[in-house]
N, C-alpha and C positions, 0 to 999 in steps of 0.2 A: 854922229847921229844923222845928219844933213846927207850921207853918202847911203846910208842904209833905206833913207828916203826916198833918193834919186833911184837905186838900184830897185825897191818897190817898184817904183812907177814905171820905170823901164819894162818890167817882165808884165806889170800890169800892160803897157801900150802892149807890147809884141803879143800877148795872150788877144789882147780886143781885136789888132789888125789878122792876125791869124782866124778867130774866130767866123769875120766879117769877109773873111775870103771863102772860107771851106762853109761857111751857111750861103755866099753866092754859086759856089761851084755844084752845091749841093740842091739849091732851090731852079735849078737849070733842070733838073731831075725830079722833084717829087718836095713833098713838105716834110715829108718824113727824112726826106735823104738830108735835106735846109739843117735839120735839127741834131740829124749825128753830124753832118760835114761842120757844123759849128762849133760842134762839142769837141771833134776831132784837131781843127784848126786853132782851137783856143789852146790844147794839150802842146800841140805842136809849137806857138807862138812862145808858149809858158818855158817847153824845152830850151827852146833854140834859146830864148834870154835868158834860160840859168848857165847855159855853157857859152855863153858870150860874158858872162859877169862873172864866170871863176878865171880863177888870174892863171891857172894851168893849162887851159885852153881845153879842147876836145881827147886829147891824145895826154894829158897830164897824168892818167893812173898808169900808161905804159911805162915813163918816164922812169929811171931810176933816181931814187929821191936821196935825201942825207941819210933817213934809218936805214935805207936798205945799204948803203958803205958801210956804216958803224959796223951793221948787222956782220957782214961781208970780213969784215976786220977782224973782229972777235973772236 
């Protein structure tokens, strides 16, 4: 439970620091641009922590896994 909390708060940080970057990059530009570049940052922060938190990394669905052996065998 405790790991499922930590890993919440993680992707919550990376979404907020994300967010706070792409609404500064974007408020350099317009308040309209503050409010997608925020929205856009926060997607992006949210990304980057779900594939920092799977244990297969970025490149894990390329990977040849144990079904697809068995599969291969049979």
């Amino acid at each position: 439970m405790g790991s499922r909390i930590r890993r919440a708060l993680s992707r919550a940080t990376l979404a907020a620091v994300g967010a706070a970057v792409g609404a500064a990059v974007g408020g350099l530009i317009s308040r309209q641009a503050a409010s997608s570049g925020g929205a856009l940052g926060a997607l992006a922060g949210a990304t980057l922590a779900d594939f920092r938190s799977d244990s297969e990394g970025v490149f894990g669905a390329l990977r040849p896994g144990e079904d697809d052996e068995a599969d291969a065998a049979a």
